[in-house]
N, C-alpha and C positions, 0 to 999 in steps of 0.2 A: 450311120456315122458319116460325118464330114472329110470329104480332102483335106491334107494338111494345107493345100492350096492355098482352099478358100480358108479357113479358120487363119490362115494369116494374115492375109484380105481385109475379113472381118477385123482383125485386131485390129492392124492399120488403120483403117476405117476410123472405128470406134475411139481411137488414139488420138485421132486427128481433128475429131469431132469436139472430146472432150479439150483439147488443147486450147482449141479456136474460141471454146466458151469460155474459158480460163484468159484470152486473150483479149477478150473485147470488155469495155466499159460501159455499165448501168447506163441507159436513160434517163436522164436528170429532166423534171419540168421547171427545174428551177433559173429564173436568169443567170446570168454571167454575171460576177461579182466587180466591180470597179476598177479599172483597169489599172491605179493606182497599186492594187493587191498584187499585180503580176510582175510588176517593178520591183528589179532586185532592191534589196536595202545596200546601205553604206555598207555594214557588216560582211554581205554576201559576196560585195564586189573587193571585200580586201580591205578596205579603207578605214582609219579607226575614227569615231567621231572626234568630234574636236570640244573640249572639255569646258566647261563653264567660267567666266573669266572671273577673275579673283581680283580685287580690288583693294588700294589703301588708301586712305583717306588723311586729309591735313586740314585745318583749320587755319588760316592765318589772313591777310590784308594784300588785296589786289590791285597793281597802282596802274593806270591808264599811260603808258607809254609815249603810242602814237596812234593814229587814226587811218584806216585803210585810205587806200587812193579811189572808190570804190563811194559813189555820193549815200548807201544805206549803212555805211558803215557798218558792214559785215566781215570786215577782218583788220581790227584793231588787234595793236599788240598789249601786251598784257606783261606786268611783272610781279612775280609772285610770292610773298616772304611768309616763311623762313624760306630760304635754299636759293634763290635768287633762279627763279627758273620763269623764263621765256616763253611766254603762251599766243597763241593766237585766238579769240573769241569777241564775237561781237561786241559793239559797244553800247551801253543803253541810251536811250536817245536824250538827249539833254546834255551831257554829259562831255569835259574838257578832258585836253591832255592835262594830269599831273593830278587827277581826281584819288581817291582810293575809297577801296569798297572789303568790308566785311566779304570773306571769301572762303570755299572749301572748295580743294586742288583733290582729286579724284586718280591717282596711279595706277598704270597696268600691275598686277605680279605674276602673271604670268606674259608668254612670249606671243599670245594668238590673240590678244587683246587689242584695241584702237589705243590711241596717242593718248596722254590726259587732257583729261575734262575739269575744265574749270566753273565753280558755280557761282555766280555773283549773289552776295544773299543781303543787303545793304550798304547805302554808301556813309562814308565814316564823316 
């Protein structure tokens, strides 16, 4: 028969043993996956995505204001009926003050959306 000694020993041991195999992690031959995958997401750091923007749409006649200071004319003013709203968008090249153009005005409805968007879709 054994020491109570040893047979505690022994347990120890065996205890410590079985622990440490419990502790360690498989060897994988497999590579590291992209480090992309290791990046927390938006979700994980708290932060809610930001939602898909929601748009309304108008038909109406786009009249050519004025003409940028700018020789590409890339920011002419714009006014835009119904609603008499005040746009900034390029001007097509040809094209005077006092022109007007077949139009569709593009609105945010939500708050995380850009400014509206103007579509010139011919001139009248």
């Amino acid at each position: 028969m054994l020491h109570p000694d040893r047979c505690r020993m022994l347990a120890t041991l065996g205890l410590m043993a079985l622990l440490s195999a419990c502790a360690s992690t498989p060897w994988s031959s497999a590579p590291p996956q992209n480090e992309e995958l290791s990046q927390p997401s938006a979700s994980e750091l708290g932060q809610r995505p930001q939602p898909p923007c929601a748009w309304s749409q108008v038909r109406g006649v786009a009249k050519l204001v004025s003409l940028g200071q700018a020789p590409d004319r890339s920011r002419a003013t714009w006014q835009f009926f119904p609603g008499d709203d005040i746009l900034f968008h390029p001007a097509p090249p040809g094209s005077q003050v006092g022109d007007e153009f077949k139009a569709l005005l593009r609105r945010p409805l939500n708050g995380v959306c850009r400014e509206p968007e103007l579509y010139l879709v011919a001139p009248l």
